[in-house]
PyMOL Python script that loads the backbone (N, CA, C, O; Angstrom):
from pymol import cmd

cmd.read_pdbstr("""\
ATOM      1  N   UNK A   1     -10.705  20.403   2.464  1.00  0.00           N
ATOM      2  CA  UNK A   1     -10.321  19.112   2.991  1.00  0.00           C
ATOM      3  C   UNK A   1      -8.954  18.738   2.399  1.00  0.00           C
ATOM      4  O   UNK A   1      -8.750  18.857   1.191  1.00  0.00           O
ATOM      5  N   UNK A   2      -7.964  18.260   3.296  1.00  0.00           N
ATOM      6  CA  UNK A   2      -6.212  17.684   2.861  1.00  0.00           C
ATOM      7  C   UNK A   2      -6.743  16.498   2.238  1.00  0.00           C
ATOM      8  O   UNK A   2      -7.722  15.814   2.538  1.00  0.00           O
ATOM      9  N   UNK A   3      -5.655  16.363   1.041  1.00  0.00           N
ATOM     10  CA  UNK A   3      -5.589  15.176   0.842  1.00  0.00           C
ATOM     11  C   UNK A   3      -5.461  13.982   1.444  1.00  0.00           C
ATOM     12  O   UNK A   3      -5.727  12.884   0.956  1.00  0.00           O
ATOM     13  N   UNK A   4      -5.046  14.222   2.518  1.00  0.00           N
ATOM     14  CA  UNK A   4      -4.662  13.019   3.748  1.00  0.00           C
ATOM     15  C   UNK A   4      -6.477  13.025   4.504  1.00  0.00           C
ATOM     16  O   UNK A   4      -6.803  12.064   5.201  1.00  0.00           O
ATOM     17  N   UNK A   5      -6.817  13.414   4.419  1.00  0.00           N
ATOM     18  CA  UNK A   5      -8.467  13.551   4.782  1.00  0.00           C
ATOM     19  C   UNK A   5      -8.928  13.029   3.689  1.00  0.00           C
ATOM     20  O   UNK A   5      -9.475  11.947   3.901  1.00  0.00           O
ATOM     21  N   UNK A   6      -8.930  13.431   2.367  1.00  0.00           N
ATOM     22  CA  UNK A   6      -9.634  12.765   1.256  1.00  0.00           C
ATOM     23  C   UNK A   6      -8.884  11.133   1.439  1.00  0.00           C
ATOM     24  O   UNK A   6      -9.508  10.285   2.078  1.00  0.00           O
ATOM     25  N   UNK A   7      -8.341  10.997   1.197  1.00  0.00           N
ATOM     26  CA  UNK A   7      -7.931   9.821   1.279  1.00  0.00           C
ATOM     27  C   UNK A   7      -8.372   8.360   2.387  1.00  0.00           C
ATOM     28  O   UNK A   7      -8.695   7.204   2.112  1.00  0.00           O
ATOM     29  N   UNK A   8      -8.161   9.222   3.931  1.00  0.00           N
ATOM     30  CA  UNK A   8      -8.801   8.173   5.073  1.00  0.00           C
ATOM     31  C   UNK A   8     -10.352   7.991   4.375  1.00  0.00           C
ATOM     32  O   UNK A   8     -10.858   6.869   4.398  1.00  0.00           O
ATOM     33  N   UNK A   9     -10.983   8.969   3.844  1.00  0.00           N
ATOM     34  CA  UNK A   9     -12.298   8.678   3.536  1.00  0.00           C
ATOM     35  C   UNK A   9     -12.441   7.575   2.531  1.00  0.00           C
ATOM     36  O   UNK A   9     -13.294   6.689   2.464  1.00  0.00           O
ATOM     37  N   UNK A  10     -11.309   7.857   1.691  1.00  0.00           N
ATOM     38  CA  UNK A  10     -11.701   6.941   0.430  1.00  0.00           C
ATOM     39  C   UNK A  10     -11.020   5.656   0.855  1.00  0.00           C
ATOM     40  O   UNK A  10     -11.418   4.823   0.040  1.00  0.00           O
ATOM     41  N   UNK A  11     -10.106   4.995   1.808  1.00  0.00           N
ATOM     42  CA  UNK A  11     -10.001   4.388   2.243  1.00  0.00           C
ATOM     43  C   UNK A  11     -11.026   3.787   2.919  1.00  0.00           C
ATOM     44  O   UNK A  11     -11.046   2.566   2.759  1.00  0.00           O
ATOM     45  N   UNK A  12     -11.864   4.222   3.604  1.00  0.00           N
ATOM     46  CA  UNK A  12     -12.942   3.600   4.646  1.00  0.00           C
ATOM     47  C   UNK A  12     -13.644   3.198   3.793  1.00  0.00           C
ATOM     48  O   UNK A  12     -14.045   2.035   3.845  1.00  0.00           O
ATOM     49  N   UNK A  13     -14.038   4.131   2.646  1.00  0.00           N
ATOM     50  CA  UNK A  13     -15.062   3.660   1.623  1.00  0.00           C
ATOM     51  C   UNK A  13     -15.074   2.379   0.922  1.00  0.00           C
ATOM     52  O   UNK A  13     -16.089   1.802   0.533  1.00  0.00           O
ATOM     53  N   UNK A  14     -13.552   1.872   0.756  1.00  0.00           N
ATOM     54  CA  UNK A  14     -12.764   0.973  -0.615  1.00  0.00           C
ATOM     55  C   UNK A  14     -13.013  -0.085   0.522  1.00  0.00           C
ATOM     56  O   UNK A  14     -13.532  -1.126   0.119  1.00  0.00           O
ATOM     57  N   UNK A  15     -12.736  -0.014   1.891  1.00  0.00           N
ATOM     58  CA  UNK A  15     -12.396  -0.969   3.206  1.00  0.00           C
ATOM     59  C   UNK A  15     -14.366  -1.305   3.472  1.00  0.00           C
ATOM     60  O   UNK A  15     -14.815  -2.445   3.587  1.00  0.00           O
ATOM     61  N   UNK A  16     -14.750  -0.744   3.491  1.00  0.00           N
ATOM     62  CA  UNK A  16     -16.093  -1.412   3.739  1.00  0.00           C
ATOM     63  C   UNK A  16     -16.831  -1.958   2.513  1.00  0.00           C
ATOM     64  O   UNK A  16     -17.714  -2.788   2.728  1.00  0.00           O
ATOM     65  N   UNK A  17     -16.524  -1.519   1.014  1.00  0.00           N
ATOM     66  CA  UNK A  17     -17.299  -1.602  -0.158  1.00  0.00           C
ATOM     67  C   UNK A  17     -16.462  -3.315  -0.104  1.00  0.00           C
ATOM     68  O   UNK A  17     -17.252  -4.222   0.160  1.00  0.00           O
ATOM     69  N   UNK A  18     -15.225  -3.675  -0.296  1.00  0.00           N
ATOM     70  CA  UNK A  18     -14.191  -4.801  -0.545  1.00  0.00           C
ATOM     71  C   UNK A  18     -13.637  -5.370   0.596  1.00  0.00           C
ATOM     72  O   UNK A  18     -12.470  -5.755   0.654  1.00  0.00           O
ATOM     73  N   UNK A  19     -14.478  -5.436   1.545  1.00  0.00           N
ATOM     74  CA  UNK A  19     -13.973  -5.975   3.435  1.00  0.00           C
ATOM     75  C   UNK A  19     -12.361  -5.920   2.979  1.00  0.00           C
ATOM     76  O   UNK A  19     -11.781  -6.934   2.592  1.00  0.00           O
ATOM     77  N   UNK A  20     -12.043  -5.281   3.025  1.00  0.00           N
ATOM     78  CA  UNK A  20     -10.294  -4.627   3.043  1.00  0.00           C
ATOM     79  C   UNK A  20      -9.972  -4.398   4.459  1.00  0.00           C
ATOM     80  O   UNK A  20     -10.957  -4.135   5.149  1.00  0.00           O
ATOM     81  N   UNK A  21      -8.940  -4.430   5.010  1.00  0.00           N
ATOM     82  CA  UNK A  21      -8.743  -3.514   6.305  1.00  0.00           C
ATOM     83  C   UNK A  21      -7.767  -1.806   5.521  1.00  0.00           C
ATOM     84  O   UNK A  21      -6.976  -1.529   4.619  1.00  0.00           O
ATOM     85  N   UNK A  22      -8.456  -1.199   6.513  1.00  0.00           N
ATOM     86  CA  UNK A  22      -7.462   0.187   6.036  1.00  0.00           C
ATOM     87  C   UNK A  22      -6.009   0.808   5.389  1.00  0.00           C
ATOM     88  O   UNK A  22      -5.648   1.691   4.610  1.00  0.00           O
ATOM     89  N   UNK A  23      -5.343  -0.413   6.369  1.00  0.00           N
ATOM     90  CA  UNK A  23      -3.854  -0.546   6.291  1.00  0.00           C
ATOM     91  C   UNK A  23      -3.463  -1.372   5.130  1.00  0.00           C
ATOM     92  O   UNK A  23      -2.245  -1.451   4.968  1.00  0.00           O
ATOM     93  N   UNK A  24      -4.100  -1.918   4.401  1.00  0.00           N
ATOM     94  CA  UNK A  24      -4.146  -2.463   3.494  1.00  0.00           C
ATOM     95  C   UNK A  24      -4.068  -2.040   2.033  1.00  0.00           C
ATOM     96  O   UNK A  24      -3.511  -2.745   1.192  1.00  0.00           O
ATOM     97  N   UNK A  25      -4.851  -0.438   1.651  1.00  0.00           N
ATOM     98  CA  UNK A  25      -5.104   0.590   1.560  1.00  0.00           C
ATOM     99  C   UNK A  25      -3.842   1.497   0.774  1.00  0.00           C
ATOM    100  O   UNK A  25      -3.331   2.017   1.766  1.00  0.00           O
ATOM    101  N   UNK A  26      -3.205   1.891  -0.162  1.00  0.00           N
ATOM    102  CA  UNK A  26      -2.448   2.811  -0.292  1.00  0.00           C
ATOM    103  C   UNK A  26      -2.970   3.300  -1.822  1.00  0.00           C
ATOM    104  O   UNK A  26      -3.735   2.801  -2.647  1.00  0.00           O
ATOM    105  N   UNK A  27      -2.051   4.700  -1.767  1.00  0.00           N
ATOM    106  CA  UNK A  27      -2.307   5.705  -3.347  1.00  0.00           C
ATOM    107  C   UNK A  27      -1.998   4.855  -4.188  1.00  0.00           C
ATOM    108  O   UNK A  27      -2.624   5.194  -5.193  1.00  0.00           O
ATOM    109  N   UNK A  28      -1.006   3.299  -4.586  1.00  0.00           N
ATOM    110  CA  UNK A  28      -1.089   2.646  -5.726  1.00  0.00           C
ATOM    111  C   UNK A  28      -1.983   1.832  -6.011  1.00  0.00           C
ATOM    112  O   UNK A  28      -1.920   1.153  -7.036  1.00  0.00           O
ATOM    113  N   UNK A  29      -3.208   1.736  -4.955  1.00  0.00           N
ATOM    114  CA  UNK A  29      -3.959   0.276  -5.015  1.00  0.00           C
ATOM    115  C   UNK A  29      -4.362   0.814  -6.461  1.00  0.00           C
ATOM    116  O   UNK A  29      -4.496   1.966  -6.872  1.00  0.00           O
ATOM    117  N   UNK A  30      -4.513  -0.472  -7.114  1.00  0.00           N
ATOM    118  CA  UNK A  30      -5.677  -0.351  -8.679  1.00  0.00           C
ATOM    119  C   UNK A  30      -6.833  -0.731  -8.228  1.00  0.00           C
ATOM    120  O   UNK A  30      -6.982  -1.601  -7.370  1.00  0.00           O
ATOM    121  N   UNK A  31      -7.897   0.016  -8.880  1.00  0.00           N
ATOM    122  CA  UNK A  31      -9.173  -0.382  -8.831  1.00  0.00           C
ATOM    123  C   UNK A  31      -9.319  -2.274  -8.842  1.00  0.00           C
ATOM    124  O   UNK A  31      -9.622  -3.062  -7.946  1.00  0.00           O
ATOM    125  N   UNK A  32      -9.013  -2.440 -10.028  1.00  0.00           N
ATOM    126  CA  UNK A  32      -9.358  -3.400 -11.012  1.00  0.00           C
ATOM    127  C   UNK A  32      -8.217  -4.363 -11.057  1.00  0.00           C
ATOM    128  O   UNK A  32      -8.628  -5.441 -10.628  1.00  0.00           O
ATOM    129  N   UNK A  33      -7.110  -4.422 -11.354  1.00  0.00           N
ATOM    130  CA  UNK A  33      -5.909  -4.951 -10.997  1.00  0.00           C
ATOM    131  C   UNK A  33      -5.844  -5.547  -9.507  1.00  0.00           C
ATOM    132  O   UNK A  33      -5.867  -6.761  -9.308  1.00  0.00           O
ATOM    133  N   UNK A  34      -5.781  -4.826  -8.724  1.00  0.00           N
ATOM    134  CA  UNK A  34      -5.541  -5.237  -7.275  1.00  0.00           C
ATOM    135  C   UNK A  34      -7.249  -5.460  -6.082  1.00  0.00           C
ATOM    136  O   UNK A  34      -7.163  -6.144  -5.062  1.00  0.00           O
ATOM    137  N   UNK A  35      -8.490  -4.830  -6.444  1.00  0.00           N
ATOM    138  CA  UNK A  35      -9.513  -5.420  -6.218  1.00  0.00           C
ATOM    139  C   UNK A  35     -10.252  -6.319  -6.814  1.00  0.00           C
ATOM    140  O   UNK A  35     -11.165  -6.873  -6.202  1.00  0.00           O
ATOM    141  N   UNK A  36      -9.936  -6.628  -8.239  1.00  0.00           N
ATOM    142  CA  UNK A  36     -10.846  -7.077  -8.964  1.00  0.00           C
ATOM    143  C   UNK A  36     -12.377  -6.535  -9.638  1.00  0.00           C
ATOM    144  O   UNK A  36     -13.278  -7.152 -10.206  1.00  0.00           O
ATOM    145  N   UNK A  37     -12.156  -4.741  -9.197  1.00  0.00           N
ATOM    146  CA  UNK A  37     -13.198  -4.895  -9.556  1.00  0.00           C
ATOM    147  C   UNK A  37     -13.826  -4.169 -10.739  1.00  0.00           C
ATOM    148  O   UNK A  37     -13.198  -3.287 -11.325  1.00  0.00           O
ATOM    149  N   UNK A  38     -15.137  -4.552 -11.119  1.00  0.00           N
ATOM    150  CA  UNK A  38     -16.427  -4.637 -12.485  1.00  0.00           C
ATOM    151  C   UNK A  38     -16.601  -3.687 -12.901  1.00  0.00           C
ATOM    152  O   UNK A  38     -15.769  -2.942 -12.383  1.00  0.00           O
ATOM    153  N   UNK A  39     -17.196  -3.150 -13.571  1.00  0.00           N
ATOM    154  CA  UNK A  39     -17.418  -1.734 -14.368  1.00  0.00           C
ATOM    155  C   UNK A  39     -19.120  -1.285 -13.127  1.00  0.00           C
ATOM    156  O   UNK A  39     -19.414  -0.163 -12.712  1.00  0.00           O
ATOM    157  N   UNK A  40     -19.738  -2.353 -12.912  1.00  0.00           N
ATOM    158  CA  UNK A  40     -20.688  -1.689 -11.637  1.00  0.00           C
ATOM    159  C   UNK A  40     -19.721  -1.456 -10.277  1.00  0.00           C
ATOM    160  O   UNK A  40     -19.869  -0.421  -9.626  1.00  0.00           O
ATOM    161  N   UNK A  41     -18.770  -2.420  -9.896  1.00  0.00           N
ATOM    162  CA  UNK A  41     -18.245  -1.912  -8.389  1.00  0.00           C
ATOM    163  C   UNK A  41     -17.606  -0.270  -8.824  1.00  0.00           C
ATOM    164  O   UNK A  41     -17.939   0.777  -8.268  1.00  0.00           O
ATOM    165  N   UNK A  42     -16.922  -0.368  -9.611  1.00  0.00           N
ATOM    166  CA  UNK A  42     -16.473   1.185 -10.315  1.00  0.00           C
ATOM    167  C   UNK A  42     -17.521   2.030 -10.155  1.00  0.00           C
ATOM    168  O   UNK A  42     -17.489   2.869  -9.255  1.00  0.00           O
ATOM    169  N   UNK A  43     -18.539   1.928 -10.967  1.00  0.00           N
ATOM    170  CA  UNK A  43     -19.681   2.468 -11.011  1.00  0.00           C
ATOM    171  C   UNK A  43     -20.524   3.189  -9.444  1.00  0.00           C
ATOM    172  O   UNK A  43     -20.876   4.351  -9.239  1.00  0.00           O
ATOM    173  N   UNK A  44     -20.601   2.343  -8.825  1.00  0.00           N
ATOM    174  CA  UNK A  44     -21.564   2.249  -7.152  1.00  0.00           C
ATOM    175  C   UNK A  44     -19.876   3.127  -6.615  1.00  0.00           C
ATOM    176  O   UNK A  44     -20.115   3.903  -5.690  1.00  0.00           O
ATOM    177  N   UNK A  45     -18.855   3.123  -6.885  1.00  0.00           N
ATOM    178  CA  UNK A  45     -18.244   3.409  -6.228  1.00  0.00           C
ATOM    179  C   UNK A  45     -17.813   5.180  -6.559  1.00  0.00           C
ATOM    180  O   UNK A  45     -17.642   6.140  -5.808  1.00  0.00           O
ATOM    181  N   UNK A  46     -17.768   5.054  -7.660  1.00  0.00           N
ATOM    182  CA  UNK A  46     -17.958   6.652  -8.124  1.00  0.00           C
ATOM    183  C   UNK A  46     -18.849   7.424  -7.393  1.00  0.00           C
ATOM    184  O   UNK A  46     -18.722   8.458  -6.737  1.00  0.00           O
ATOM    185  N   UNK A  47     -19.989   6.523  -7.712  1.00  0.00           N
ATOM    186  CA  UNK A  47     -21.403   7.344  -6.770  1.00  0.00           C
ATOM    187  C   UNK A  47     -21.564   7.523  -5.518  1.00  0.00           C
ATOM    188  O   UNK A  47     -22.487   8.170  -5.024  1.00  0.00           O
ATOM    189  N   UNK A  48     -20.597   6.915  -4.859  1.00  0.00           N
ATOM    190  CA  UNK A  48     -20.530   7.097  -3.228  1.00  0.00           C
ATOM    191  C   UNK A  48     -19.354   8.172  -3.104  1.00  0.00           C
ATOM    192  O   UNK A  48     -19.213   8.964  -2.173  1.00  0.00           O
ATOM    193  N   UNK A  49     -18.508   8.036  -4.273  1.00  0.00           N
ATOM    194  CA  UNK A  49     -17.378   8.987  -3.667  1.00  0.00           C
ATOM    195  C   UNK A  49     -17.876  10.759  -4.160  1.00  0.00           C
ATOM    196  O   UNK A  49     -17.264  11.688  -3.634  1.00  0.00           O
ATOM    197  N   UNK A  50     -18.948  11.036  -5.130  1.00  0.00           N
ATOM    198  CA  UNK A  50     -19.912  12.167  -5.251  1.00  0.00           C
ATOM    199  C   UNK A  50     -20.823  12.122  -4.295  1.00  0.00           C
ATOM    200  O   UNK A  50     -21.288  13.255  -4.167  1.00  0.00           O
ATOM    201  N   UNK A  51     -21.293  11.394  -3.581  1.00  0.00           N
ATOM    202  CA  UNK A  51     -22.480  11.411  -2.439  1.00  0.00           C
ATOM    203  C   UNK A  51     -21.258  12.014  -1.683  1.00  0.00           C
ATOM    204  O   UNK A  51     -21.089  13.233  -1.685  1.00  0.00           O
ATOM    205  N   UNK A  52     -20.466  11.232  -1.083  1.00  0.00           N
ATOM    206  CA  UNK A  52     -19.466  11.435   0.354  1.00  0.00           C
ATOM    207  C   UNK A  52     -18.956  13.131  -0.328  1.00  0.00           C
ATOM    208  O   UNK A  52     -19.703  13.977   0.164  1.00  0.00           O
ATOM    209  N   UNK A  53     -18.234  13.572  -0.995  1.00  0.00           N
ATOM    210  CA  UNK A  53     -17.676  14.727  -0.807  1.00  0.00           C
ATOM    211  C   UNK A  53     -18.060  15.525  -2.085  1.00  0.00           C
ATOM    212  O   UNK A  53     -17.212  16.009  -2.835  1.00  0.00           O
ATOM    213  N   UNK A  54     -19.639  15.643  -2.309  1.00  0.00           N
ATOM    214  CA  UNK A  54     -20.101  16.491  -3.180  1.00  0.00           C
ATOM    215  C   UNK A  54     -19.362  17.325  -4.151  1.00  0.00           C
ATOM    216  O   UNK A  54     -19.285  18.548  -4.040  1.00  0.00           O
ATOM    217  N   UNK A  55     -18.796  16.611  -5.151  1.00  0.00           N
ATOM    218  CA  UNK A  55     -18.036  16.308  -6.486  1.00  0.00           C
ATOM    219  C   UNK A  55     -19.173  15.404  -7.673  1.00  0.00           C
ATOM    220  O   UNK A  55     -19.814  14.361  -7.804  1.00  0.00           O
ATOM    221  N   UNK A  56     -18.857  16.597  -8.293  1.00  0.00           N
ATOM    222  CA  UNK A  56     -19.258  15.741  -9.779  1.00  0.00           C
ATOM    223  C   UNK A  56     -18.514  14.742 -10.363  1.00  0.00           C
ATOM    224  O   UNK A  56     -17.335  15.066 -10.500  1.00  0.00           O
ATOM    225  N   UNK A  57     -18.823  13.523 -10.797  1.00  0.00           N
ATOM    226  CA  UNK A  57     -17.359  12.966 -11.537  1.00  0.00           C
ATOM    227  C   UNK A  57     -18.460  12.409 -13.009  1.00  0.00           C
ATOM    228  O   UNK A  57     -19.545  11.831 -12.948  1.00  0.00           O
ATOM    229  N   UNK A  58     -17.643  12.867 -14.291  1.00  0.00           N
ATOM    230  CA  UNK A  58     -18.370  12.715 -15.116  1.00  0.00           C
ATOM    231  C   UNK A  58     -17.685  11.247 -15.799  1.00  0.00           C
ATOM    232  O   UNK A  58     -16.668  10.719 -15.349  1.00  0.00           O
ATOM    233  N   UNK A  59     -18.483  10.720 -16.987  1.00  0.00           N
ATOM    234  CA  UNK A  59     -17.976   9.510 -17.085  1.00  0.00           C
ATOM    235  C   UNK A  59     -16.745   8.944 -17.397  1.00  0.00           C
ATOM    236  O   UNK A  59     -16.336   7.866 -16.966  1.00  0.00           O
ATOM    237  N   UNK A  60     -15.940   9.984 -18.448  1.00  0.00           N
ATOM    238  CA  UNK A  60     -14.770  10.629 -18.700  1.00  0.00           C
ATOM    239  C   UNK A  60     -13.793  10.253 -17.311  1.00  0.00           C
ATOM    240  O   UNK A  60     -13.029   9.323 -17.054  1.00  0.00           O
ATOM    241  N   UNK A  61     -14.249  11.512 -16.548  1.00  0.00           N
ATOM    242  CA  UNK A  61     -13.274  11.366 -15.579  1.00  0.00           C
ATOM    243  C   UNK A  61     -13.153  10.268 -14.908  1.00  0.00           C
ATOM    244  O   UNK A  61     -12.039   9.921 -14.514  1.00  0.00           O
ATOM    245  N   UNK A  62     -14.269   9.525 -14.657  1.00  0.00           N
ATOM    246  CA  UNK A  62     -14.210   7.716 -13.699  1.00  0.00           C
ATOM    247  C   UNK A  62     -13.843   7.017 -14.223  1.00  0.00           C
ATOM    248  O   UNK A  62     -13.412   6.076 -13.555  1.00  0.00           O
ATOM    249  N   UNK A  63     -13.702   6.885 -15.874  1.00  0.00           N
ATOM    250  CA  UNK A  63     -12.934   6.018 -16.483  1.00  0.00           C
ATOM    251  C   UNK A  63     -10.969   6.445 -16.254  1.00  0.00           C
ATOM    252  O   UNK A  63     -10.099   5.617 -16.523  1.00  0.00           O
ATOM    253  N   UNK A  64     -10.785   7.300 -15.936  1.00  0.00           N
ATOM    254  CA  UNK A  64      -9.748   7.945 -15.766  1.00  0.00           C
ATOM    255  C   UNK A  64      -8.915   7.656 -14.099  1.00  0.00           C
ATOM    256  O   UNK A  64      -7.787   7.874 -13.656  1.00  0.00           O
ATOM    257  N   UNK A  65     -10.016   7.140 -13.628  1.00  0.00           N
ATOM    258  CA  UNK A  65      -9.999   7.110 -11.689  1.00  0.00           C
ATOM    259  C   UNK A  65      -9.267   5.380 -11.781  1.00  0.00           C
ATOM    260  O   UNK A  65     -10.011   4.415 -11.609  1.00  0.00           O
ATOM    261  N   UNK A  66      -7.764   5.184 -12.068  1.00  0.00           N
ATOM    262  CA  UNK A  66      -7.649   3.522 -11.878  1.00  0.00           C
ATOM    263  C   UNK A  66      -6.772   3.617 -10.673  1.00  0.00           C
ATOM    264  O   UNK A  66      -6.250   2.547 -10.359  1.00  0.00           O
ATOM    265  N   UNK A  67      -6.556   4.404 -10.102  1.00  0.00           N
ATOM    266  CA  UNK A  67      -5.894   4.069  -9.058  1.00  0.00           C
ATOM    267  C   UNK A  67      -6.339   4.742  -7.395  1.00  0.00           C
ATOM    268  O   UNK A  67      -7.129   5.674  -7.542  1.00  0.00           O
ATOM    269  N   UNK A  68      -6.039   4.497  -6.052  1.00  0.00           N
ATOM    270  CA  UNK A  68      -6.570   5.326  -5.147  1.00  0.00           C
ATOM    271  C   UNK A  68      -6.207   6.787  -5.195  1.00  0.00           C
ATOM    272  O   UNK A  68      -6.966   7.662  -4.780  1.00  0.00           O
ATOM    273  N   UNK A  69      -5.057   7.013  -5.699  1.00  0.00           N
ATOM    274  CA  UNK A  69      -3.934   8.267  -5.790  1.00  0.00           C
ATOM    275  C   UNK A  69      -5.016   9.140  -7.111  1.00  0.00           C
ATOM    276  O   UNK A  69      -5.166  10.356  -6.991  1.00  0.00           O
ATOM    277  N   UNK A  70      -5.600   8.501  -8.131  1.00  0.00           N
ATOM    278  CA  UNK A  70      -6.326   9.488  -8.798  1.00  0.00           C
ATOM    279  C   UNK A  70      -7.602   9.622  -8.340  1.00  0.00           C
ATOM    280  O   UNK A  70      -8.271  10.423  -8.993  1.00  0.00           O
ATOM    281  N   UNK A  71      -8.152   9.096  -7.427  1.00  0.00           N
ATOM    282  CA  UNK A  71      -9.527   9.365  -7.013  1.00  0.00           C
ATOM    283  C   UNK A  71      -9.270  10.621  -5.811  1.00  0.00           C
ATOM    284  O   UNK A  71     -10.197  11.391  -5.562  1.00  0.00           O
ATOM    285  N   UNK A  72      -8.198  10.723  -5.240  1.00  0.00           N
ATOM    286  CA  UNK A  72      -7.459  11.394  -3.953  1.00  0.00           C
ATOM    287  C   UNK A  72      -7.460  12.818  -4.789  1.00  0.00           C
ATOM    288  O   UNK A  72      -7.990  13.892  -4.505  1.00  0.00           O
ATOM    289  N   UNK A  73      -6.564  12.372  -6.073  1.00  0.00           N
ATOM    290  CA  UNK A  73      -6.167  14.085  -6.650  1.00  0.00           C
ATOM    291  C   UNK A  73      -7.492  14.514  -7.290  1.00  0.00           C
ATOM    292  O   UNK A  73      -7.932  15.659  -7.190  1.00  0.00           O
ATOM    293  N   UNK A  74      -8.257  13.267  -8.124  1.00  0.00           N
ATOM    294  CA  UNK A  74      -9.583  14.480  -8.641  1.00  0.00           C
ATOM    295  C   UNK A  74     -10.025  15.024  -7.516  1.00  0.00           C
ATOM    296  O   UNK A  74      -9.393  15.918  -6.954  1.00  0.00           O
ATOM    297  N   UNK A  75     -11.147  14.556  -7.065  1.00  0.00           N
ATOM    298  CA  UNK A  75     -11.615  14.655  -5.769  1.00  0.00           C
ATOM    299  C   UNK A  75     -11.092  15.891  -4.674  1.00  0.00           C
ATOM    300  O   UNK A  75     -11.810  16.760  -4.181  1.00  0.00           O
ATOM    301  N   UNK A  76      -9.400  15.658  -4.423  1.00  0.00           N
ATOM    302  CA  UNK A  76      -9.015  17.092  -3.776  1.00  0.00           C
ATOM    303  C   UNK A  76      -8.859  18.755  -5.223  1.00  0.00           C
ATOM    304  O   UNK A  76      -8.588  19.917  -4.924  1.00  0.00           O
ATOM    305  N   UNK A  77      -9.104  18.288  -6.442  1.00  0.00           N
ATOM    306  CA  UNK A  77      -9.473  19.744  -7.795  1.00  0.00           C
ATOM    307  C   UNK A  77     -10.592  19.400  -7.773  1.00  0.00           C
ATOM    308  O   UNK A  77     -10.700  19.186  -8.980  1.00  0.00           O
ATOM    309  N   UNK A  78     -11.734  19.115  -7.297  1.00  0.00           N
ATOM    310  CA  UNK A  78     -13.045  19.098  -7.902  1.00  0.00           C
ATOM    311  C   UNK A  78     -14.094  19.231  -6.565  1.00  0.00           C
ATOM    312  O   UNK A  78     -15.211  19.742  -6.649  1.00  0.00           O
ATOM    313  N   UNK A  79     -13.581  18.737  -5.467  1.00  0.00           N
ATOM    314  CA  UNK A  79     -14.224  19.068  -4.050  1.00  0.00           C
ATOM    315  C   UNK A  79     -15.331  20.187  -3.948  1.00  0.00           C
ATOM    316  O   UNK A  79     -15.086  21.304  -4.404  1.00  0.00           O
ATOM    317  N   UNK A  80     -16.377  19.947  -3.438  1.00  0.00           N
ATOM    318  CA  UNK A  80     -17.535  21.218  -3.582  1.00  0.00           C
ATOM    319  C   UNK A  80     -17.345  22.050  -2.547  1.00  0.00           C
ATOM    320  O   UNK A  80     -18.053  23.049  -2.419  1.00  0.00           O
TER     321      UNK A  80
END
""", "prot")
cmd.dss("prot")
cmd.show_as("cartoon", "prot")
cmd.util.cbc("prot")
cmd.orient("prot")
């Protein structure tokens, strides 16, 4: 899967989890900074992005995930 594929996904994901629209959406959004969000929205959101493209992400690495652009690059090195 392209990164430009990982990405529309994790976009749709961030856009339905935070009623976002898509376009709204880019590799600098911050988690936390620019959604506001909690150590559970982080959390529920890790776990959907290992459900959606069967990737491990260990706790290490999700603490590491603050932006859309690092959830894009783990995600496209760790992809199952």
């Amino acid at each position: 899967m392209s990164k430009e594929e990982i990405f529309n996904k994790i976009a749709e994901i961030l856009a339905d989890r935070f009623e976002l629209k898509t376009e709204q959406i880019t590799n600098t959004l911050n988690f936390k900074e620019d959604l506001n969000a909690d150590s559970i929205d982080i959390v529920e959101f890790v776990l959907e992005l290992e459900d959606t493209f069967g990737a491990e992400i260990t706790d290490e690495a999700a603490e590491n995930l603050v932006t859309v652009g690092d959830a894009v690059d783990y995600i496209s090195e760790h992809q199952a």
